[in-house]
C-alpha positions as CSV (number, residue, x, y, z in Angstrom):
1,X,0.0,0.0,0.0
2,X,1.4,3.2,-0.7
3,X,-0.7,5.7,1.1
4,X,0.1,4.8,4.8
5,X,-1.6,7.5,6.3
6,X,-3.5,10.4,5.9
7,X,-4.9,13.2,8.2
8,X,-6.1,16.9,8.6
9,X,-3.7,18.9,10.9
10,X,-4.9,22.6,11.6
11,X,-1.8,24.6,11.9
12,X,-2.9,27.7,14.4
13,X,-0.1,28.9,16.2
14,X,-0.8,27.4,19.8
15,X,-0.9,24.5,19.1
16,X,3.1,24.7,19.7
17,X,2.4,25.5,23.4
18,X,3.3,22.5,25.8
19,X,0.8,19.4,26.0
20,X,0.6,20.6,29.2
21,X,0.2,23.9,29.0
22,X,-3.5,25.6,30.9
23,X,-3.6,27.9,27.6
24,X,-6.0,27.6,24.2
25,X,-6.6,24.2,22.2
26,X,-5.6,21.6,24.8
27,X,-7.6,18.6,23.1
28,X,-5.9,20.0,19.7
29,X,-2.8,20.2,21.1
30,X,-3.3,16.4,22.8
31,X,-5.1,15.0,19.2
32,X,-1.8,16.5,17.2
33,X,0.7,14.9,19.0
34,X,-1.0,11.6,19.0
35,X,-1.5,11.8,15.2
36,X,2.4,12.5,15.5
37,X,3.2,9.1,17.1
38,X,0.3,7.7,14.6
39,X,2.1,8.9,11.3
40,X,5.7,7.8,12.7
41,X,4.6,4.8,13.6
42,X,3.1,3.9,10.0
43,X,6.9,3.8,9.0
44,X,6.6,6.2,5.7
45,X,9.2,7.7,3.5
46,X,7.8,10.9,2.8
47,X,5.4,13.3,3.9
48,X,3.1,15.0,1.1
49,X,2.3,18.1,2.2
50,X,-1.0,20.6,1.0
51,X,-1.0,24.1,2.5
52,X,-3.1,27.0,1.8
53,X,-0.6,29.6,2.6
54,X,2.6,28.6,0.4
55,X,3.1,30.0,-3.2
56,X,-0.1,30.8,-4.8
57,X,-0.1,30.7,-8.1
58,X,-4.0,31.2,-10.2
59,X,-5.6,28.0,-11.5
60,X,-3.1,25.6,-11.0
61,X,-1.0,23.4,-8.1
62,X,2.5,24.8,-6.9
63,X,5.2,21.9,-6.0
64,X,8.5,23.1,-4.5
65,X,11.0,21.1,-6.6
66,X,14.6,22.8,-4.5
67,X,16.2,20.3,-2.9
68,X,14.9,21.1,0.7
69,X,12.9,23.6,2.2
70,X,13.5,26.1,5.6
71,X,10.6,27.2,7.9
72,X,11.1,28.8,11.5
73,X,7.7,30.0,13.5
74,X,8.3,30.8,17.3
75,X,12.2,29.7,17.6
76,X,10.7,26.4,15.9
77,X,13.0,25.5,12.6
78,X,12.2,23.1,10.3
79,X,14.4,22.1,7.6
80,X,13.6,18.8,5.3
81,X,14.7,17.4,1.9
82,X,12.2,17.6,-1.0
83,X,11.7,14.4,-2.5
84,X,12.4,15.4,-6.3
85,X,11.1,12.0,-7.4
86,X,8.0,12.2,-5.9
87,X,7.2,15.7,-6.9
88,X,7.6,15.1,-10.4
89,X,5.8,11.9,-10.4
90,X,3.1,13.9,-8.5
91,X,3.3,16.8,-10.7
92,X,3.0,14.5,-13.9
93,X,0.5,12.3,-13.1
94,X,-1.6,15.9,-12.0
95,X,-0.9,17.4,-15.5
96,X,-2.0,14.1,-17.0
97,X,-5.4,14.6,-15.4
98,X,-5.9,18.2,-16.8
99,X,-4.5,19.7,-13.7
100,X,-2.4,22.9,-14.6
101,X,1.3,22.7,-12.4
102,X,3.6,25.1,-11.6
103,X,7.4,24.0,-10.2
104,X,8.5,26.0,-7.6
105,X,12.5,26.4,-7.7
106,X,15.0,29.6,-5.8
107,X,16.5,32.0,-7.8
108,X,19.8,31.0,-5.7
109,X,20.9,28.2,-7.6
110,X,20.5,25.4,-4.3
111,X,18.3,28.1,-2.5
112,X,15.7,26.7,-0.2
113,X,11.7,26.9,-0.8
114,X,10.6,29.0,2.1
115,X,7.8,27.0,4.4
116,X,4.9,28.6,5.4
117,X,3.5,28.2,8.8
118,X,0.6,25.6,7.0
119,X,4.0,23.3,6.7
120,X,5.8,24.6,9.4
121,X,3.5,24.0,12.3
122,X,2.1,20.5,11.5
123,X,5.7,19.2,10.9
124,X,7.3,20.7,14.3
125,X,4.5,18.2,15.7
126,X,4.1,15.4,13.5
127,X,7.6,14.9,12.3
128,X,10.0,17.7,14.1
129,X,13.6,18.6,13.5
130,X,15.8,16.6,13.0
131,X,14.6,14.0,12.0
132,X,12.1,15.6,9.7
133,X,11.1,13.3,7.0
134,X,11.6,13.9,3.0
135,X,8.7,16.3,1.8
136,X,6.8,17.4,-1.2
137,X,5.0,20.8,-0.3
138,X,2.5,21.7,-2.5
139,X,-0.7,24.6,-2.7
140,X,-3.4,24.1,-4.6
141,X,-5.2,27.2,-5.9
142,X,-8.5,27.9,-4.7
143,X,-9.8,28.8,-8.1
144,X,-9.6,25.3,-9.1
145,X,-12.9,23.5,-9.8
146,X,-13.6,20.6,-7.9
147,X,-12.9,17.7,-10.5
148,X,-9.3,19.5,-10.8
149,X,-8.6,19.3,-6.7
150,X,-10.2,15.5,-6.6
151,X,-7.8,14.7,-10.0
152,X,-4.7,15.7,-8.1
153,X,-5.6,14.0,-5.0
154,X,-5.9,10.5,-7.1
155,X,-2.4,11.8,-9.0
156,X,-0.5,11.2,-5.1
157,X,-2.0,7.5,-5.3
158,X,-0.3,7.1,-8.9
159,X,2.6,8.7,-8.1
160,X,3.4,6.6,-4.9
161,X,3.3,3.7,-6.6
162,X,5.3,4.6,-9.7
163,X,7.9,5.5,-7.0
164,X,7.5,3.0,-4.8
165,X,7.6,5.8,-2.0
166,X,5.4,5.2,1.4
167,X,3.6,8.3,1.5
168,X,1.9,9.9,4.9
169,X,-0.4,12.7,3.5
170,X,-1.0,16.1,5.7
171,X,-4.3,18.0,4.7
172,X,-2.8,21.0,6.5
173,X,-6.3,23.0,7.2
174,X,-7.9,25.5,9.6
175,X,-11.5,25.8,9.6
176,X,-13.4,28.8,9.4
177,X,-12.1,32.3,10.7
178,X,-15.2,34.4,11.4
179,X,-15.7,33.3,14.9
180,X,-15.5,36.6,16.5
181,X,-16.2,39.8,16.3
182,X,-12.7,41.2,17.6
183,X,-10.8,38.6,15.6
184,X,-8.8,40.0,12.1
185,X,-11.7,39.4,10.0
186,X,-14.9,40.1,12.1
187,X,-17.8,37.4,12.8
188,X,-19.9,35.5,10.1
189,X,-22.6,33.0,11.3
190,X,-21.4,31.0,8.2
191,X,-18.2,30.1,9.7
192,X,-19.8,28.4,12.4
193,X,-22.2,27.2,10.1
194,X,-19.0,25.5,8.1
195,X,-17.1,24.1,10.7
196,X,-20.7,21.9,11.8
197,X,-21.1,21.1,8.8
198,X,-17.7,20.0,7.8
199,X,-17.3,17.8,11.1
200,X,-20.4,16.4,10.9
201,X,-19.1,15.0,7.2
202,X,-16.2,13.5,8.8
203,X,-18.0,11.6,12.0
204,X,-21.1,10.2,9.6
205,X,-17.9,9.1,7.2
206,X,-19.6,10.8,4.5
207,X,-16.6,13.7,3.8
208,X,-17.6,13.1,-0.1
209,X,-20.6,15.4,0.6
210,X,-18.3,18.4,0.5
211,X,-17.7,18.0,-3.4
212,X,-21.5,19.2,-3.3
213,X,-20.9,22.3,-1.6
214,X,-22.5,26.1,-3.4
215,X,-19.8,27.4,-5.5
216,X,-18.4,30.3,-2.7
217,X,-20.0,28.0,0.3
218,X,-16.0,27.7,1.9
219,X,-14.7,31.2,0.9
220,X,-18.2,32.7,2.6
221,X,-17.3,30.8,6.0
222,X,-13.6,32.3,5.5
223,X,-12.4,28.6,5.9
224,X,-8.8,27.6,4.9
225,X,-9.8,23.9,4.4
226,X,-11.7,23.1,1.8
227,X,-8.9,23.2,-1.0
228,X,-6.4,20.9,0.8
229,X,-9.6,18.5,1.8
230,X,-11.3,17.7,-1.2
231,X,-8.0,16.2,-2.7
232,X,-8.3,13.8,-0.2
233,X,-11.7,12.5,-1.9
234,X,-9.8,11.5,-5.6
235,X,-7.0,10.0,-3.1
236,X,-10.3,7.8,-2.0
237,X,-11.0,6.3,-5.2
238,X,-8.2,4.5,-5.0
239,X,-7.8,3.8,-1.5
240,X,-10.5,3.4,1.5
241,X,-10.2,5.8,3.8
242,X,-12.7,6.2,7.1
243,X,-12.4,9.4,8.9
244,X,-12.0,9.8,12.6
245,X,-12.4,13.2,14.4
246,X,-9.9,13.5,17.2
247,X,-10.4,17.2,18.2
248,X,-12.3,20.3,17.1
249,X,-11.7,23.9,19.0
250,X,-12.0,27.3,18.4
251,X,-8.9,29.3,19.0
252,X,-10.8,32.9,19.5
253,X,-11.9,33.5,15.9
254,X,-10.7,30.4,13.9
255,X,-11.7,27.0,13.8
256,X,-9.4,23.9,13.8
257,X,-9.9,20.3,13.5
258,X,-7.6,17.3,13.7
259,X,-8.8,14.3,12.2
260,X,-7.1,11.2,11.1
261,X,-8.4,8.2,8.4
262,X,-8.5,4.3,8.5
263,X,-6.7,2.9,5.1
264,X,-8.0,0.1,3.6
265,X,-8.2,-1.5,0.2
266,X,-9.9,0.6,-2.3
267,X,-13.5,-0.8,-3.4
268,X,-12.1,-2.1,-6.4
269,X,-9.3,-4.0,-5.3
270,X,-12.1,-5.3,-2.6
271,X,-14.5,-6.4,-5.6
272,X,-11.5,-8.0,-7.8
273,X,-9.9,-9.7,-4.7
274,X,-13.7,-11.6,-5.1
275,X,-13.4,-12.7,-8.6
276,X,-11.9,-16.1,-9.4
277,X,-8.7,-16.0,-11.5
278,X,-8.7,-19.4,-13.2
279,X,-12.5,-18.5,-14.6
280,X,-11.5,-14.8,-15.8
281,X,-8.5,-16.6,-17.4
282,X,-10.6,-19.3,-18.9
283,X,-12.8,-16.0,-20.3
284,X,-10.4,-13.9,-20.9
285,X,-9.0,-16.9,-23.5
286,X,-12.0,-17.7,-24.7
287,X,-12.8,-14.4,-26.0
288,X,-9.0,-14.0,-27.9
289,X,-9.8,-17.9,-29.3
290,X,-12.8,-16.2,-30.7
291,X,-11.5,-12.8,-31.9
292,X,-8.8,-14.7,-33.4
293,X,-10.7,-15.6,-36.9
294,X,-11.6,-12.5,-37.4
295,X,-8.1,-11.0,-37.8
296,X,-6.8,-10.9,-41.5
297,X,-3.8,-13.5,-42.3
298,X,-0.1,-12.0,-41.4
């Protein structure tokens, strides 16, 4: 299997504060370090990595493609190798699906890609320095249609195997950010509204529902999630995944929810592991003995 685990991790800023610590998010801060010793413990090569607040770039994916990337938040630094093989496999199989790519290299020839606190914070916690795992950071744009974010999520699957690479995938997501009225960006009902909504997908194991949200439904709520979530749903067509909420909090005016998912076969591998090889063979050769008349002499 090459997907050998997958989660959301929010990345607000106190979630950095001691497990222990009496301040904001304790259940989030409890829920991401267990998902750390969760992911570590599934043995993978490589983190993949979606963040909403890397290197935008309209209507299509960024991939960093330097050899390593550099993030500090709070005294943390993070520093891990890209890995090149899966970011091009990734970014290939993506572009083979109709979704636009854009590499992301430094202008200093072996420069660094900068890591954005969506990278930053969920590594410190789920793989820290230094022995940070290989990564491949990339940020889908939020002007992508929903086939196109579902299409690159499936592109991971294919690109895993082609390289052989076992591959924990980080949705890094915080929920909505209209909580409250003295927060950055005022209060919206709708962000509430999201955040219910978007949990209750995940606990009734029906997260494919969000594919069905209005056009704007996300942006309205001020969410940060939904374009590093919906990928998740292509990775699910060719791999089961059942979701398990760990923790949800608000810290003041955002949202942030740490979930992580069961892998399992995908539902075709479950309906061919059914099928009996010695008949499809004996079909399979009946059809060719039939077929075979009708080809012209050689």
């Amino acid at each position: 299997m090459p997907i050998v685990y997958v989660c959301i991790a929010p990345h607000g800023g106190n979630l950095l504060l001691p497990e222990d610590d009496p301040g904001p998010v304790p259940e989030c801060r409890r829920a991401m370090r267990q998902m750390g010793k969760a992911l570590r413990a599934a043995r993978p090569d490589v983190i993949a990595i979606m963040t909403p607040h890397g290197h935008d770039a309209e209507g299509a994916v960024t991939v960093g493609v330097t050899e390593f990337g550099v993030g500090e938040i709070d005294g943390i630094e993070i520093t891990s190798p890209t890995d090149m093989d899966l970011a091009a496999a990734w970014a290939y199989r993506g572009t083979e699906r109709g979704v636009p790519v854009l590499p992301l290299t430094e202008a200093a020839l072996g420069g660094p890609l900068p890591l954005d606190w969506g990278v930053t914070i969920p590594l410190a916690l789920l793989s820290p320095t230094p022995n940070t795992l290989p990564t491949v950071v990339c940020c889908p744009a939020r002007d992508l249609s929903v086939a196109q974010l579902m299409n690159w999520g499936e592109a991971l699957f294919d690109a895993a195997e082609e390289t052989g690479r076992r591959v924990a995938v980080v949705a890094s997501a915080d929920q909505g950010h209209g909580h409250a009225s003295d927060g950055p960006y005022g209060y919206t009902p709708a962000s509430g509204l999201h955040d219910a909504r978007m949990k209750a997908a995940l606990e009734s194991n029906n997260l494919q529902s969000i594919a069905d949200w209005p056009a704007g439904y996300a942006k309205d709520a001020m969410a940060d999630s939904y374009w590093q979530t919906v990928p998740l749903l292509g990775l699910a067509r060719r791999v089961s995944l059942t979701p398990r909420v760990l923790a949800y909090e608000v810290d003041h005016y955002f949202g942030l929810l740490c979930a992580e998912f069961a892998i399992g076969e995908s539902r075709l591998a479950q309906e061919s592991a059914k099928l009996n090889p010695a008949e499809e063979q004996a079909m399979a050769n009946e059809g060719l003995a039939a077929e075979a008349g009708q080809w012209p002499p050689y």
